[in-house]
C-alpha positions as CSV (number, residue, x, y, z in Angstrom):
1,X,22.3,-26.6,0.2
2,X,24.7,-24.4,2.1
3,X,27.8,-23.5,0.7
4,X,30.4,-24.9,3.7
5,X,33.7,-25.9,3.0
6,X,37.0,-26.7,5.3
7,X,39.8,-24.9,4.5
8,X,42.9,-27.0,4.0
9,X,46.3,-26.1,5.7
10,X,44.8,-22.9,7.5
11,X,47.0,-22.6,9.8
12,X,50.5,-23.2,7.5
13,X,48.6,-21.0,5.0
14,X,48.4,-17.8,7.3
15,X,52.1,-18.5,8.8
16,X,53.0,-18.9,5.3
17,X,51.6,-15.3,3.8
18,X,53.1,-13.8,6.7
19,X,50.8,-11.1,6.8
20,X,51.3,-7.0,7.6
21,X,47.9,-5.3,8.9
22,X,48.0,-2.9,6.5
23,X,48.9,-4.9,3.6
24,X,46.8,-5.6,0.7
25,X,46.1,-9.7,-0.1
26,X,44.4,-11.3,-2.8
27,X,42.2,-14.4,-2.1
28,X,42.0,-16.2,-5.7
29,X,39.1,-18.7,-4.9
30,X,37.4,-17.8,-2.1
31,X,35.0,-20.7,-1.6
32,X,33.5,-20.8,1.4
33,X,35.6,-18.3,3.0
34,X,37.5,-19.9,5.5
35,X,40.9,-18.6,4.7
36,X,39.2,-15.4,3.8
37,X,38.3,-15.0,7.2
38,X,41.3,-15.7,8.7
39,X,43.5,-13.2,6.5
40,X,40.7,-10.3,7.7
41,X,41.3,-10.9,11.2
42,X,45.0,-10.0,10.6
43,X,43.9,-6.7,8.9
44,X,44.0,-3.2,10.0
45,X,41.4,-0.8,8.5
46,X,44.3,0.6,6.1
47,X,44.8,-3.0,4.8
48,X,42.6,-4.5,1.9
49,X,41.2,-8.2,0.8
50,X,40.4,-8.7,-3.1
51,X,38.4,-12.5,-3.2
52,X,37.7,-13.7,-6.5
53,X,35.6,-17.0,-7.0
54,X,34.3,-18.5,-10.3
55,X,31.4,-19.7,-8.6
56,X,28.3,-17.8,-7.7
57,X,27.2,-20.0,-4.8
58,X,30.6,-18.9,-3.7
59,X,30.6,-15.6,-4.3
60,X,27.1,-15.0,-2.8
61,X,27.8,-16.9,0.3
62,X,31.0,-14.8,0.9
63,X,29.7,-11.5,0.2
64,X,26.9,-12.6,2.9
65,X,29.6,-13.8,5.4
66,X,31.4,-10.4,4.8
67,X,28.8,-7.6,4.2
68,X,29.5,-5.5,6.6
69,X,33.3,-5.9,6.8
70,X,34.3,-2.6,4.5
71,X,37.9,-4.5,4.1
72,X,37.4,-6.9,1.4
73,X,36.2,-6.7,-2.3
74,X,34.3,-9.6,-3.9
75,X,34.7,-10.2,-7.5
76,X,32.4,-13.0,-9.2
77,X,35.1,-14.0,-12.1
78,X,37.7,-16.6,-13.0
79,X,41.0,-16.1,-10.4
80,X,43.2,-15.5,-14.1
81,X,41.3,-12.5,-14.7
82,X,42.0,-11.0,-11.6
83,X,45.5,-9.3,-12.5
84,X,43.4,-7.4,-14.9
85,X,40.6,-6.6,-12.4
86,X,42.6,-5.4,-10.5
87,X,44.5,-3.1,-12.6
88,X,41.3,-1.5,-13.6
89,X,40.5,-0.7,-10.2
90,X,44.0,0.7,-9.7
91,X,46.3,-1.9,-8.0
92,X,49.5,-2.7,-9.6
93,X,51.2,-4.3,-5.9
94,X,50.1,-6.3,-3.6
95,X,51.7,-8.1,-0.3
96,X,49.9,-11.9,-0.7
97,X,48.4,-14.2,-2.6
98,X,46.1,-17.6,-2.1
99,X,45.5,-19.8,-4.9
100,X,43.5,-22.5,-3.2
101,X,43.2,-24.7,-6.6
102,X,41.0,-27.8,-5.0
103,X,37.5,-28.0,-5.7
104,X,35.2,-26.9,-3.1
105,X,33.6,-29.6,-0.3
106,X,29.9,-27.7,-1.3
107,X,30.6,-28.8,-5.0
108,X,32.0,-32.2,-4.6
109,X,28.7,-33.0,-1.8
110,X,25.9,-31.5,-3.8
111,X,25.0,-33.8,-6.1
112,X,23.2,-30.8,-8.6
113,X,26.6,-29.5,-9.4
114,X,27.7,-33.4,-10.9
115,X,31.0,-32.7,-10.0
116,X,31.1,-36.4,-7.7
117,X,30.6,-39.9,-8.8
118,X,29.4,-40.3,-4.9
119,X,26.3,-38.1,-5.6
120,X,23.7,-39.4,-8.5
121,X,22.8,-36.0,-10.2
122,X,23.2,-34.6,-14.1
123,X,26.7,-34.8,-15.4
124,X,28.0,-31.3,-15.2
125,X,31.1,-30.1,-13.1
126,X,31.1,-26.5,-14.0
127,X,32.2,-24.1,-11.6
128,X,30.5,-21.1,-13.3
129,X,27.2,-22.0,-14.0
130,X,26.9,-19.6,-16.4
131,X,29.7,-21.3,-18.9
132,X,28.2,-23.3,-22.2
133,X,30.9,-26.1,-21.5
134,X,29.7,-28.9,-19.0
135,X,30.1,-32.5,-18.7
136,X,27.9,-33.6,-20.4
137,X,28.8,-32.5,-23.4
138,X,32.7,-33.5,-23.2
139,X,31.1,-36.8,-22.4
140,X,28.8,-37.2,-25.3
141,X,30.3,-35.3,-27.9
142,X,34.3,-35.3,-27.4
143,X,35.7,-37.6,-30.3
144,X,37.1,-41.3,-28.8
145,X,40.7,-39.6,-29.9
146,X,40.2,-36.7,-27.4
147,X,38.4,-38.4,-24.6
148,X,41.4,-40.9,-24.2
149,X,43.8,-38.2,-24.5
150,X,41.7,-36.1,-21.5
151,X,41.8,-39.0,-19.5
152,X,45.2,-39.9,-19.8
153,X,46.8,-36.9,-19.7
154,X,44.3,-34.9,-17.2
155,X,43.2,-38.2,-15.1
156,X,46.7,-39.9,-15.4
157,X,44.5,-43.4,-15.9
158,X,46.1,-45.9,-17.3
159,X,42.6,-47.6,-18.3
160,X,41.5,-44.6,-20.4
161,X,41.3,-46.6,-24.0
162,X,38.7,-49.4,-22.6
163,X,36.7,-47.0,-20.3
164,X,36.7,-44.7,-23.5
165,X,35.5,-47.5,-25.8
166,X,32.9,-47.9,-23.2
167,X,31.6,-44.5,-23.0
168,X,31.5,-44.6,-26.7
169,X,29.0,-47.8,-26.7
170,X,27.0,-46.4,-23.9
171,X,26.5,-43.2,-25.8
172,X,25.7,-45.0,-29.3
173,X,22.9,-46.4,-27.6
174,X,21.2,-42.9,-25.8
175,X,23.2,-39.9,-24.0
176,X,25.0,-40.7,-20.8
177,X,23.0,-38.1,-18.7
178,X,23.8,-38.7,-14.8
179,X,27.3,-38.9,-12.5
180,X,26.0,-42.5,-11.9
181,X,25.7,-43.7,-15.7
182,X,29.0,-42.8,-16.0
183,X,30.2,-44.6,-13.2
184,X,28.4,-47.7,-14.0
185,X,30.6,-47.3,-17.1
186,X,33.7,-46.6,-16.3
187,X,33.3,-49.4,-13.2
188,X,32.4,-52.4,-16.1
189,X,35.8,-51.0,-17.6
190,X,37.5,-52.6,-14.7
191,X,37.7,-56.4,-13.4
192,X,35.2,-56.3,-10.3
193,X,38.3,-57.4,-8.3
194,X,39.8,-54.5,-8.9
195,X,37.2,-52.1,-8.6
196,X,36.1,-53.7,-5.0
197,X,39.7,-54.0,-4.2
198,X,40.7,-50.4,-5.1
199,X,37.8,-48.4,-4.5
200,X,36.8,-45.3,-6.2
201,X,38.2,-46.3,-10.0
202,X,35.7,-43.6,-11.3
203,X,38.2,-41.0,-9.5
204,X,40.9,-40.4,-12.2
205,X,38.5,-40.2,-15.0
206,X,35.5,-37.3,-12.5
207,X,39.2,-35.7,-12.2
208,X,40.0,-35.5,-16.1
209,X,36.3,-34.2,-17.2
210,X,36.3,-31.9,-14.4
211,X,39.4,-30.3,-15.6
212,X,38.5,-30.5,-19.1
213,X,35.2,-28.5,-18.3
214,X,36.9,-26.0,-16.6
215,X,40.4,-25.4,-18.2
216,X,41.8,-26.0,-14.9
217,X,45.4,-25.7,-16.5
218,X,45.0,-23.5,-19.0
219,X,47.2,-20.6,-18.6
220,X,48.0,-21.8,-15.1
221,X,52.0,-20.3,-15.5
222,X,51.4,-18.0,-17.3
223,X,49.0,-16.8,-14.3
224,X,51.3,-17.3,-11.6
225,X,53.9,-15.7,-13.1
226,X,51.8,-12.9,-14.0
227,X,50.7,-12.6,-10.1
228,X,54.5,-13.0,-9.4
229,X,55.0,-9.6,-11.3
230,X,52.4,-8.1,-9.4
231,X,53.9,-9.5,-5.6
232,X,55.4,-6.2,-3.8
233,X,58.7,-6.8,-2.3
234,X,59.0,-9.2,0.6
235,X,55.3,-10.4,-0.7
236,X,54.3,-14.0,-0.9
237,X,52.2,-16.2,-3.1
238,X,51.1,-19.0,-1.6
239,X,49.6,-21.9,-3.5
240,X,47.1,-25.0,-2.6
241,X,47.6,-28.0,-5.2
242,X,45.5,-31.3,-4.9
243,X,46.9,-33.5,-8.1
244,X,50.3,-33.9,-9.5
245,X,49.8,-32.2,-12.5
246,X,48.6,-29.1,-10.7
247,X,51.9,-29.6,-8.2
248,X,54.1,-29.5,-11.3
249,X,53.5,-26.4,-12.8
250,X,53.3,-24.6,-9.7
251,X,56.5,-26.2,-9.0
252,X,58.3,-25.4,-11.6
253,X,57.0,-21.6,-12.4
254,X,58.8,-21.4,-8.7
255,X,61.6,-22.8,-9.7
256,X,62.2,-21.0,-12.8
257,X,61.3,-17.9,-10.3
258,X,63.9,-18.6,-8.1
259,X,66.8,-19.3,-10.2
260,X,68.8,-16.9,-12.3
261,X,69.8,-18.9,-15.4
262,X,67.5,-20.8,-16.9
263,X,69.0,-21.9,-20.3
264,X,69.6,-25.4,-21.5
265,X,72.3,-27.4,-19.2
266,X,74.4,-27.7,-22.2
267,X,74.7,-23.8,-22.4
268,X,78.4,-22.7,-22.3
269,X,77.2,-19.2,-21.1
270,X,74.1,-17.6,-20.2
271,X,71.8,-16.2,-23.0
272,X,68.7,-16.1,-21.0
273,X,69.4,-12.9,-19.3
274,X,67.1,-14.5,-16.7
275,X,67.2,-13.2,-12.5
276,X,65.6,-14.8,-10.0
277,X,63.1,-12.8,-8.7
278,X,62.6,-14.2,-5.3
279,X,63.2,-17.5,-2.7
280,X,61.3,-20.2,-1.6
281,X,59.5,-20.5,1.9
282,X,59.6,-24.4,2.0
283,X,62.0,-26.4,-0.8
284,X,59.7,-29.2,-0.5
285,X,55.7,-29.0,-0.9
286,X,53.8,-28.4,3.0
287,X,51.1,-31.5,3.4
288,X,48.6,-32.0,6.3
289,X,49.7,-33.1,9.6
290,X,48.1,-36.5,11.3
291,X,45.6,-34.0,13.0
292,X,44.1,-32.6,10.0
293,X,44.0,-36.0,8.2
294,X,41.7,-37.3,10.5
295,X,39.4,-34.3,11.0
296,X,39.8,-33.7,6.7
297,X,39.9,-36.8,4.7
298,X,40.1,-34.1,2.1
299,X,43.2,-32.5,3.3
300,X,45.4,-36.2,2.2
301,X,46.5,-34.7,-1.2
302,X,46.9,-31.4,-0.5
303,X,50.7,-29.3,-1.2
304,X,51.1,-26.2,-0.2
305,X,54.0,-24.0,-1.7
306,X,54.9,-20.5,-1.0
307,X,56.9,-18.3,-2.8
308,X,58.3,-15.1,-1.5
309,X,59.2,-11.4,-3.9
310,X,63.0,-10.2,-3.4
């Protein structure tokens, strides 16, 4: 299957990075490409991309797109490694970042990758192939304690005890092997009137695994504020969210970035010591206009934020 992908908010992404032609940009999950592309256009010969993607259907489809463009680097490794990478190969500044943080149309469609409870195909959801840690195992060997937890916490679903004390009776029985076992489950979790009234109800709990398997948001501020660090003056990060609990620590790792006391309201001075060390683009998250939402279904949950280096 062909690795294609639409990227979301292209055109608010490359107003937002405001790129230099010589600049040097960092494209944390390059996917498909699509921004990729766009940010190279912009590019002198002097300026430099560094893509990172977890995914080596990603990777290999990029270095394929780009392979004889001598402006970008393509690294096969998790976008929170790439400060490091990075400083290894000698670059301590640079004038953008993209953190696209939505999983990939390719993943979601190909029904080998289980990521989908659209697509029948072996519970998996990894975005490096090559980890130990798949779905499958969080479904059949995660304790009831820590499955309800997940989907609570990760999935936000409110049905998390019954649909767990389902998986947990379905898996007594023999392991829960395919994207569409599990759906089966978690749809006999629900009244049928809700679950033909409402939709996809597997959605919340594909969304919790998924992030499980992947440690979505582990380390997530502490990577952003890393990459703030690393932002040359006048340089922006820019950052694609596509669930509230992504939105939130992106929001406030901004927040905390732009402001220069943090310490407890209560606080009769400062003790923090804290500066702000830049501004915000846009005070309130950038979503897709009418335009996109009918040519990207995909594009309805998407924020964008950007943050911009003093």
């Amino acid at each position: 299957m062909e690795f294609k992908h639409n990227p979301v908010l292209l055109e608010e992404v490359i107003e937002g990075l405001n790129i230099i032609s010589d600049g040097i940009y960092l494209d944390c999950t390059m996917g498909g490409g699509g921004h990729s592309l766009e940010i190279l256009k912009r590019l002198s010969p002097i300026g430099h991309l560094y893509g990172f993607d977890r995914d080596l259907d990603a990777v290999n489809t990029c270095i394929n797109k780009f392979e004889r463009n001598k402006n970008v680097s393509i690294f096969h490794a998790n976008y929170k490694d790439a400060k490091t990478i990075l400083n290894d190969n000698g670059i301590f500044e640079v004038n953008g970042i993209l953190i696209d943080l939505g999983v990939s149309s390719y993943q979601i469609d190909n029904g080998e990758r289980g990521f989908s409870f659209l697509h029948d195909g072996k519970l998996d959801m990894r975005m490096d192939k090559n980890q130990t840690l798949d779905a499958y195992f969080v479904v059949n060997n995660y304790s009831k304690e820590d499955l309800i937890k997940i989907l609570f916490e990760y999935g936000e679903e409110d049905n998390a005890k019954k649909i767990v004390e389902n998986i947990c009776l379905a898996r007594s029985v023999k392991p829960i092997k395919t994207t569409f076992e599990l759906k089966d489950i978690i749809e006999k979790s629900f009244p049928k009137k809700i679950i033909y009234g409402k939709g996809g109800v597997s959605k919340k709990t594909f969304q919790a695994i998924r992030i499980e398997v992947n440690g979505e948001l582990d380390g997530l501020a502490k990577t952003l504020e890393g990459f703030i660090d690393l932002l040359a003056p006048k340089g922006r990060m820019a950052v694609l969210t596509f669930h509230s609990l992504e939105d939130r620590i992106v929001k406030n790792v901004f927040k905390d970035a732009v402001t220069d006391c943090i310490c407890p309201p209560k606080t009769p001075i400062c003790i923090c010591g804290h500066k702000a060390k830049g501004k915000l683009i846009n005070k309130k998250p950038i979503v897709a206009s009418d335009k996109e939402l009918k040519e990207n279904s995909r594009s309805s949950s998407a924020k964008l934020r950007i943050f911009e280096k003093y």
